[in-house]
N, C-alpha and C positions, 0 to 999 in steps of 0.2 A: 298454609305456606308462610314462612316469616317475609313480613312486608318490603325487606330488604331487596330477599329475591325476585319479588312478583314486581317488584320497581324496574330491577337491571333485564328483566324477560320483555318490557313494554317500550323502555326509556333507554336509548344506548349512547348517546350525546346531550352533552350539554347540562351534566348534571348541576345542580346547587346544591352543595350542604355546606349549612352555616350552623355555627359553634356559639353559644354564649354558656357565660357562668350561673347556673343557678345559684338563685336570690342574689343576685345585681342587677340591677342599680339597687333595688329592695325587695324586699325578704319574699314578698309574696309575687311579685310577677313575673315569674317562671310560666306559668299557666297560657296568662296573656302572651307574652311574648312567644312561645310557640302556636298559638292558634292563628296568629298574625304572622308569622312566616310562614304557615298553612298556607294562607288567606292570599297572600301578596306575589307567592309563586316558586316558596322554597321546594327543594324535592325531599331535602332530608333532613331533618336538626337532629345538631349534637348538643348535647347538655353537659357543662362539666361539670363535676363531681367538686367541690371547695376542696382544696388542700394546703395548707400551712407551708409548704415545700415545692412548687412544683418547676421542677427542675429543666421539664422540658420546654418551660411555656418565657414567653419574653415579659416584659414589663407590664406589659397592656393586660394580659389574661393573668400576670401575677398580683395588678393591681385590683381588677375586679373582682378574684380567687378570696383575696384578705378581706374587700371591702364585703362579701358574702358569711366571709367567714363571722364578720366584725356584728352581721346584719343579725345571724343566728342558726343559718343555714347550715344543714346535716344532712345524710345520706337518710337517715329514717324520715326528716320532715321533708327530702325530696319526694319520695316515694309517696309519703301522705298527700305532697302536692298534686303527685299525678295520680292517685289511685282512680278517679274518673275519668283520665283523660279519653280512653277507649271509646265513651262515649260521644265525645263531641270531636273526633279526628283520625283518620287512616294514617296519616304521614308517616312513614319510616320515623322512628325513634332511636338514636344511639347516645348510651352514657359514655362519655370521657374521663379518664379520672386516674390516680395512683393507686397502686394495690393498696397500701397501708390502711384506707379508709375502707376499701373493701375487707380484706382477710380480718379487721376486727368487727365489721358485719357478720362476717363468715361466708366462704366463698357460696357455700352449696344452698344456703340460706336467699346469698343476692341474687344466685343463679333464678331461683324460685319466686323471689321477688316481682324479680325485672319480667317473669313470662306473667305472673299476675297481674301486674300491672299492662302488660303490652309493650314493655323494652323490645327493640329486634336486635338489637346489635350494643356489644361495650370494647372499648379501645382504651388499654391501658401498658402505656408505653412500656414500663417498668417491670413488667411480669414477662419473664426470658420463655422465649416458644418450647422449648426445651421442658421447662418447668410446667407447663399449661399440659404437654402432652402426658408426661409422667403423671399428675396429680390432679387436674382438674379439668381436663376436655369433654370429660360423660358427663360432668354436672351441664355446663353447657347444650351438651348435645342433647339432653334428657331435656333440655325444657326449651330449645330448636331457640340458642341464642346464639347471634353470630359472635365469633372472636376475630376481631379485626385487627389485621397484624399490620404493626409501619414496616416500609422499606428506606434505610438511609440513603444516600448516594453511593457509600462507597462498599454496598454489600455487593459481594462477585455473583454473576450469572451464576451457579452451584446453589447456591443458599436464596437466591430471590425462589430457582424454581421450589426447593425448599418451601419458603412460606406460603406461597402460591396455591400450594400444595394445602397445609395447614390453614391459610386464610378462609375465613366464610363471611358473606356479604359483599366487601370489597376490600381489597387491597390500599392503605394510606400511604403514597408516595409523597415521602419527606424530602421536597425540594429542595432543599440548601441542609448545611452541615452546622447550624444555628440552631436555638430558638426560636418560639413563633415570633410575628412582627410583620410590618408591614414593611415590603422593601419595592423598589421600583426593576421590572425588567428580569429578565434570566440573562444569567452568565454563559458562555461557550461551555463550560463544562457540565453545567444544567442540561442543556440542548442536548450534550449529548448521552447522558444520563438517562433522557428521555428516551429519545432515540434508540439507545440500549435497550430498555425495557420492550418497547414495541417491538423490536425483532425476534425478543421472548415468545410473542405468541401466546400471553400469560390466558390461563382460563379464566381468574378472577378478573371481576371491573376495578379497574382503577380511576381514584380520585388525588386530585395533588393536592395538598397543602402545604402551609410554612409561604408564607411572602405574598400571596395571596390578598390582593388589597382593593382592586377596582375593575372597573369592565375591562380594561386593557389587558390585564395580569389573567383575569378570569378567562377572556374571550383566550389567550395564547396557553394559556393552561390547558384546556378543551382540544386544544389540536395534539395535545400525547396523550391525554388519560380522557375516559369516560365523563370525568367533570371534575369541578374542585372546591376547596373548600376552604371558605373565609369564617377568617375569628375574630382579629384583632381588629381590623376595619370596621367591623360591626359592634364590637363591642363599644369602640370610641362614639358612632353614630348612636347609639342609645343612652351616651353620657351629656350628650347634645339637649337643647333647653326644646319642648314642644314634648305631644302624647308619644305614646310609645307605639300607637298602630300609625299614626303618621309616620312615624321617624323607620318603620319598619319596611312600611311601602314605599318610601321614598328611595332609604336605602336598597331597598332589592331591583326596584325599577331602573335603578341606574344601572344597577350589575348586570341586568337580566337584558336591559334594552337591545333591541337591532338581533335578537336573537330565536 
């Protein structure tokens, strides 16, 4: 069973999934840094995909995307990175990333990749649910990889049940109508976004991300979704002077504390 689901069957509150750029800060500690959120109390890591363009993401993940890019980092030397990881870690796996870098992999090729290697899950904003279903949903299916579909704020009851529907693994509820970023606090109309969705009744686990930045944000995120998920915040914590399984544990213990 993909690791994604055997997580949401055991764990139904209080998730953590944290996001960083493979090959930043440098090239090669991609590795390190996910064994170290293993280690420190992550439930999920997202790894993103380097992209020249990424349109969804704010400053913070634009800036470590280039300084990846800048390092040498590719979708084939990701893979290379992780082709052992199976060996030394359980944790749910999800790649982040834009089509573009995938479809010139080729989609049926990453599909077979990501289950070689032990991917569970890829989230790629930019590939219309539409298009997935028509053209590339049985590659996925064939090799039990989840496709993790966002939800914006301003999609109507009709089309979340829609993706709900579509989604596997869990549902990314995209808090604000931004980029990523660290912001302070949810707006009245967040609240009730949330809100909304919870009277859905949705089958998939939901996680929230976008603004996502400390234990306060985290802990009040947890009370509408399954759990949530920080990028920008952490990314900054790993630009920070000291090792990188320090700065790992330090950051997650703060997120994680009193919980």
């Amino acid at each position: 069973m993909n690791r994604l689901n055997q997580l949401f069957q055991h764990k139904k509150h209080n998730l953590l999934s944290v996001y960083f750029s493979a090959g930043h800060p440098n090239l090669h500690d991609t590795t390190e840094i996910l064994l170290s959120l293993d280690k420190a109390g992550a439930d999920i890591v997202e790894i993103g995909i380097p992209f020249s363009d990424p349109v969804a993401d704010g400053p913070v993940i634009q800036r470590s995307s280039h300084q990846a890019l800048q390092n040498g980092m590719s979708l084939s030397l990701l893979f290379e990175q992780l082709k052992d990881i199976r060996k030394k870690t359980q944790i749910p796996i999800v790649l982040m990333g834009y089509l573009n870098p995938v479809l010139q992999f080729g989609i049926e090729a990453f599909c077979k990749k990501c289950q070689e290697t032990g991917i569970d899950g890829v989230i790629l904003p930019d590939l219309p649910p539409a298009l997935y279903q028509q053209r590339y949903q049985p590659y996925f299916e064939e090799t039990d990889l989840a496709n993790i579909l966002l939800v914006p704020p301003q999609t109507d009851d009709a089309r979340i049940l829609e993706l709900d529907k579509l989604s596997k693994g869990f549902l990314y509820i995209v808090a604000a109508s931004s980029t990523t970023g660290t912001k302070k606090g949810f707006e009245p109309y967040q609240i009730e976004y949330f809100n909304r969705l919870k009277k859905l009744n949705l089958k998939t686990p939901t996680l929230i991300g976008f603004g996502i930045s400390d234990h306060q944000s985290f802990q009040e995120a947890c009370r509408y979704g399954n759990g949530a998920i920080i990028g920008s915040a952490f990314i900054q914590a790993l630009e920070k002077e000291g090792s990188l399984k320090g700065k790992i544990e330090s950051f997650i213990g703060t997120i994680k504390s009193d919980l």
